[in-house]
N, C-alpha and C positions, 0 to 999 in steps of 0.2 A: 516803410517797413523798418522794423528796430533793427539795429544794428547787429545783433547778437545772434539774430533769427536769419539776417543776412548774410555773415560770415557764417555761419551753420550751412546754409544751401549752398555756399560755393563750394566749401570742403566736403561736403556729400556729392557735389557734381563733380570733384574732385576725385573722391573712390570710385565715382561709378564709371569716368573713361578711366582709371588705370585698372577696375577689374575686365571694363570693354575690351581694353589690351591684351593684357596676362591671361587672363581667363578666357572672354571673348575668341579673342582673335587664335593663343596661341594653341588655346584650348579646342575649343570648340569648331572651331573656323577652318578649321585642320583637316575636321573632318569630310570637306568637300575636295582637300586636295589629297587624301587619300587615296580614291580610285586611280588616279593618273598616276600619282605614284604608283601605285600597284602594278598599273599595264604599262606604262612608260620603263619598268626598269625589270622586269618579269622575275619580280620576286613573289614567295608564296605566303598566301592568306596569314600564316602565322610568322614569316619574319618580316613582311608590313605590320600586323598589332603588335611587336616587340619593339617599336618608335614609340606605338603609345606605353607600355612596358617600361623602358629607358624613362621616357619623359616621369610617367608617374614617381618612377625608384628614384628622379632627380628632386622630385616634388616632398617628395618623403624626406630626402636627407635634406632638405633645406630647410624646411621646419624644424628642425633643431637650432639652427643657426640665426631664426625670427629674432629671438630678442636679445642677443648680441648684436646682429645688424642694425634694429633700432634705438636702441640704445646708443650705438656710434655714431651712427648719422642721424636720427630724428627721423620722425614722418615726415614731414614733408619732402628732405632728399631722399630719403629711403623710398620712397613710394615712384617717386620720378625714375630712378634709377631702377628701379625691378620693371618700368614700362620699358626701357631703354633697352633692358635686356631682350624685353618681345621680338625688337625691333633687329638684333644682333642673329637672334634664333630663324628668323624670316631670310636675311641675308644666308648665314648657312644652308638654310635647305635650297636654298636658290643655288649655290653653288656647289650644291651635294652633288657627287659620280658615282658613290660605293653605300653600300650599306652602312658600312661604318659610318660617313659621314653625317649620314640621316639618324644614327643611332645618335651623334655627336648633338646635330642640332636640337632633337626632339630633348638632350639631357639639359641644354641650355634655356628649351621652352620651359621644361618645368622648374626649373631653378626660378625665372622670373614670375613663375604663379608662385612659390612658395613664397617668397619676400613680397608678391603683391597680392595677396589674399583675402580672403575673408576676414583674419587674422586681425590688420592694422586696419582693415574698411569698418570691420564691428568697434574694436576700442576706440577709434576715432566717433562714431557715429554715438556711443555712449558719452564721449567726452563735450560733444557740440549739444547733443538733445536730453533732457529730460523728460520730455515727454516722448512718446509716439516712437519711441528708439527703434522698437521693430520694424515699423513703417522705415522705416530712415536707411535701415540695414539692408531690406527687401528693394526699395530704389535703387541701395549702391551693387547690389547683386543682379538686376535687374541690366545692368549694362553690359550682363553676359550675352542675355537674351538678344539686345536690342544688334551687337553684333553679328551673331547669326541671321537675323533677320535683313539685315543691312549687305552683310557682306558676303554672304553664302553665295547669293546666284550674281553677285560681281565679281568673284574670285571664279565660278565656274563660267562666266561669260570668258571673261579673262583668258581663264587655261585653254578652254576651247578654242579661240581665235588665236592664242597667240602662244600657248604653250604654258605649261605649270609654273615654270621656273620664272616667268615671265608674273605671273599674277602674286610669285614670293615676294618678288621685288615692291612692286608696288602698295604690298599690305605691309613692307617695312620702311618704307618712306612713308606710309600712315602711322605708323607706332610711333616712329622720331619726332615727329609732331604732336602728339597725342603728349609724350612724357613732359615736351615743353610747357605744354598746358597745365598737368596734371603740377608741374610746381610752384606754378604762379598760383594755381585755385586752393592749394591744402595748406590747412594751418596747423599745428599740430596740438595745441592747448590754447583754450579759450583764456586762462588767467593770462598767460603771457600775453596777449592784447588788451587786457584790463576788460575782460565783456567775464559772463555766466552762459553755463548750456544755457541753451531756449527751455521755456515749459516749465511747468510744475509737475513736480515728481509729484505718480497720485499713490496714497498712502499701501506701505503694501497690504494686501490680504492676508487672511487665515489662511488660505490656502498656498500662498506664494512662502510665504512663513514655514507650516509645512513641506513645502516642497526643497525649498534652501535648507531645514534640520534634517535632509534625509542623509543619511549616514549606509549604504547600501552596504553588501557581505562584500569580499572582495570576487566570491564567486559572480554572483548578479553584477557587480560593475565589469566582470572582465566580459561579460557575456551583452553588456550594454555596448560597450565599444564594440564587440562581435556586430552589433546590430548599426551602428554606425560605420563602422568599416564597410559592410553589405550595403546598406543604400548608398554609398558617397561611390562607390567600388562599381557598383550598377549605376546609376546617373553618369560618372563619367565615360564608362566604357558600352554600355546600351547607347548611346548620344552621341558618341564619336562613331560608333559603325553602323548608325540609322542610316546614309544616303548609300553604304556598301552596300547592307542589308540587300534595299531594294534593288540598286545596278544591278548584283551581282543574279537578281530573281528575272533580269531583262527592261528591266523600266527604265523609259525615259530620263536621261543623266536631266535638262532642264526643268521636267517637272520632277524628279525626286528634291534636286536641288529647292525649288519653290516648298517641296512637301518640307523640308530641312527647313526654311525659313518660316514656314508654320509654326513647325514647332519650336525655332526659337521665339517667335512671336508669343506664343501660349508660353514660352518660360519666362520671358520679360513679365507677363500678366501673373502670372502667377508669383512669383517671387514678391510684387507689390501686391499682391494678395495674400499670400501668405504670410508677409508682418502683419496686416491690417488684420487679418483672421486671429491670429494668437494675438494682438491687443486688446480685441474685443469679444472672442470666446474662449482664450485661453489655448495654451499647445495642445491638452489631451483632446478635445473637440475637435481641431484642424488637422492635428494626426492623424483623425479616420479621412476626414475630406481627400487630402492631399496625396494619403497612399493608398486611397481607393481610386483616385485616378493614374497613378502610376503602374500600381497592378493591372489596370486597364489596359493600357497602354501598352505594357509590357504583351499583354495577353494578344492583343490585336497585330502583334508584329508576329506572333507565331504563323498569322494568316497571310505573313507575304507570299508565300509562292501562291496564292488564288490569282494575283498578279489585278488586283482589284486599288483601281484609283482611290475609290473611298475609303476604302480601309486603311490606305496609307497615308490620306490627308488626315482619318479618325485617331489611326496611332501615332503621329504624331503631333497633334493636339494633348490628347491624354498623355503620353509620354515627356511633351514639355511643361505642362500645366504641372504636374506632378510631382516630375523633378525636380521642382525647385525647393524642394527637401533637403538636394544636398549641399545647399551653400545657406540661404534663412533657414532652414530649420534645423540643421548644424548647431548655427549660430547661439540661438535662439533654447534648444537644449541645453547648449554649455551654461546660460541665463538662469534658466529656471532651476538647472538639481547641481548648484554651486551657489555661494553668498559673493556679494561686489568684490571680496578680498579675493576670492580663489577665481574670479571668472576667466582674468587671461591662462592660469596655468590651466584651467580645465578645458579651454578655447582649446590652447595649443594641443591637450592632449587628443580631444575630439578633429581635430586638423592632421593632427600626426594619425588617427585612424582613418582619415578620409586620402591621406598619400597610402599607408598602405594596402586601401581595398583596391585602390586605383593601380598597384604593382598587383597583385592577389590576381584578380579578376580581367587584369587588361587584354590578358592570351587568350583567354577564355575563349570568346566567338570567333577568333581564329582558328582556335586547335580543334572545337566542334565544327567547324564551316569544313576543316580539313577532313576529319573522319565522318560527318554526314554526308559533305557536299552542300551545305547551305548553312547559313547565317541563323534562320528562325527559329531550333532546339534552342541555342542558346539564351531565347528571350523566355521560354518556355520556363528555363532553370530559375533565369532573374526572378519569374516572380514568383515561385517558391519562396525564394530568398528574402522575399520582400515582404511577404507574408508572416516571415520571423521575427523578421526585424520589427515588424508593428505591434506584435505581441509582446516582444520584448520591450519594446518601449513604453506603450500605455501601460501593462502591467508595472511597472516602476511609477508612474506617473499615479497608478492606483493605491501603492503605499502610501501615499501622501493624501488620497481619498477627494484630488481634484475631479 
């Protein structure tokens, strides 16, 4: 194997346990020990979702602070050290008694996804490949997926037998390990090891050309981030209250659990499917794909109180597959309607609207769960919501006449 293509894979396998971490574990992973928290401490539906709240508004303000942080310390400690945090945030909710405490930890989870994001996994993964960057990007996002799949029903095996605070512990003794990793495998620039990205860049198109000279009104750009705020806003907080969703309709805590690692399964699949999609048919094409299965998805959680096994294995399939919108195809937009010079500031700004939908929106199926009495109106809402956002996007994607 060439060497250059061989330091490329480790430093992708590199992003992809410290997003498993930050994202994974502190994100997603969460959302199995949710219900205990809930019944463990008898607080109500909407000041359990203001953890996720807290965490998101931590997530938000942190991304301001991305390239400061990298720039002091480099990707490589910089990447180590935001897994590390995972690991600190773990430790606190284990030792949480009061709300506030749980308000405290969820601020330090999201601190550690803002410094370990998508952010330094996408400019790392353009700096190692020249080819196939999507694919590369979609892999390192993919290790959100592979967490939930992994850890979901070993953190609800865990809590159940031995208590919540019991299964924090041990998902932070796996993050201290994980950051170890994560700085032995990242490199932060190919020159400085005297190698080149892997790949041959392939020549751009008319159309890629077009879409980097779009020059949008500032009305349509504010209304673009609208629409990136809304999926990144629903992906995080539709995906974090999937296993309440159902407990909360009477179902099975172990098979919801398993239905949760479905659909991290289908997010992992889909997230490597969805760079490989936008490489070879382009974003405006995979935009329908992708948020025709999340609309789906969304639609079929409306149907949890039927209290139907299928349904909940079928929405959470369409719900992960779909979602993985909001980390590769994030991405993956900042790529396409910005040029190589603007793409980290446009990164960031698209990241800083993926903290805010994640504050916006995190109450959300809380404060409907409170005045309905269930979780499912709110999924209702999502996919309105999502339905704008696709409009607003392909329609921008149509200036360009891709």
């Amino acid at each position: 194997m060439e060497k250059n293509l061989r330091r490329a894979l480790l430093s992708c396998a590199g992003c992809t346990l410290m997003l498993f971490v930050t994202c994974g574990l502190a994100f997603n992973v969460f959302s199995a020990a949710q219900p205990y928290v809930l019944a463990q401490n008898g607080f109500t539906n909407t000041q359990t979702s203001l953890i996720t709240t807290i965490r998101s508004a931590a997530y938000l303000l942190g991304t301001f602070a991305i390239g400061r942080y990298y720039r002091r310390l480099g990707y490589r400690t910089g990447c180590a050290l935001a897994a590390m945090l995972a690991c600190v945030s773990f430790l606190l909710f284990a030792a949480a008694k009061s709300l506030a405490a749980y308000y405290f930890a969820g601020a330090v989870a999201g601190v550690s996804y803002a410094l370990g994001s998508m952010v330094p996994a996408s400019i790392l993964m353009r700096r190692w490949f020249r080819a196939h960057s999507g694919l590369a990007i979609g892999i390192c996002s993919a290790g959100t997926g592979l967490a939930t799949v992994v850890f979901s029903p070993l953190f609800t095996a865990i809590a159940e037998s031995g208590g919540v605070d019991r299964a924090f512990l041990w998902t932070a003794a796996f993050c201290a390990a994980a950051a170890v990793l994560v700085f032995f495998l990242i490199r932060s620039d190919p020159a400085a090891l005297g190698l080149e990205p892997w790949g041959k860049a392939a020549p751009e198109s008319t159309q890629e050309r077009a879409l980097h000279g779009l020059h949008p009104s500032r009305l349509r750009w504010t209304l673009l981030l609208l629409a990136v705020l809304l999926v990144s806003g629903i992906g995080a907080t539709g995906f974090t209250h999937l296993m309440t969703l159902y407990m909360s309709e009477g179902m099975d805590a172990m098979r919801t659990a398993a239905a949760f690692s479905l659909c991290g399964l289908a997010l992992m699949a889909g997230k490597c499917v969805c760079g490989a999609l936008c490489d070879k048919l382009g974003s405006y094409r995979a935009n329908y794909l992708l948020f025709g299965s999340f609309i789906l998805g969304c639609t079929l959680c409306v149907l949890a109180p039927l209290k139907s096994e299928a349904l909940m294995l079928a929405s959470a399939v369409f719900l992960g597959f779909g979602g993985s919108l909001i980390t590769v195809g994030v991405s993956i937009w900042a790529g396409d309607l910005s040029t190589p010079e603007r793409y980290e500031k446009t990164l960031r700004l698209f990241q800083g609207a993926y903290g805010l939908g994640g504050i916006v929106l995190s109450f959300l199926p809380g404060a409907i769960a409170d005045l309905a009495g269930g979780y499912a109106p709110a999924y209702a809402v999502f996919a309105v919501m999502l339905l704008y956002s696709l409009f607003m996007l392909q329609s921008t994607y149509r200036l360009a006449k891709v």
